[in-house]
Phi, psi and omega in degrees: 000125158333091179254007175260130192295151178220132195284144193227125153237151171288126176299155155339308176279012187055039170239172212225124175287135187247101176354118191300335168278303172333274195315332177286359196249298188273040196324090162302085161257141188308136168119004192269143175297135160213145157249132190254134182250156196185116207226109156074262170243010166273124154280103200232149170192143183244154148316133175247089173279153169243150233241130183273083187290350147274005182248357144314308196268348191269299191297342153291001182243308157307325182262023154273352175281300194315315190280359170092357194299133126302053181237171187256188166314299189286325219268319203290309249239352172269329171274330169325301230278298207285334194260008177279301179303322194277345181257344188296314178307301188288003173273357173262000000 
């Protein structure tokens, strides 16, 4: 791990080069997700993994074959909808 600091500036557009040995250390690729927390002058940002929601799903589908479950694509994809619709209504 890298303990020596390395200088950076911020663009016109607020954007911030994140240093080519950093990204290679952190395999940094373009298009990776962070949430950045920001307390007086600090600045932190973490990786934000995201959840390989197709490989969710190929695995919800596998295990609806093993149990014989039938449903299709649209009937799965109306209730995500209809359980989508029911948290905006209790959230108001």
């Amino acid at each position: 791990m890298t303990l020596e600091p390395e200088v950076t500036t911020i663009s016109e557009k607020g954007q911030v080069v994140i240093p080519q040995s950093l990204r290679k250390e952190l395999g940094i690729k373009p298009r990776t997700k962070f949430l950045v927390f920001g307390r007086g002058d600090i600045v932190i940002m973490k990786r934000l993994e995201l959840p390989d929601v197709e490989k969710e799903w190929e695995d919800i589908f596998r295990m609806m074959d093993e149990k014989g479950l039938k449903l299709s694509e649209k009937e799965i994809l109306e209730e995500v909808a209809a359980s989508r619709r029911e948290g905006r209504r209790r959230s108001k």
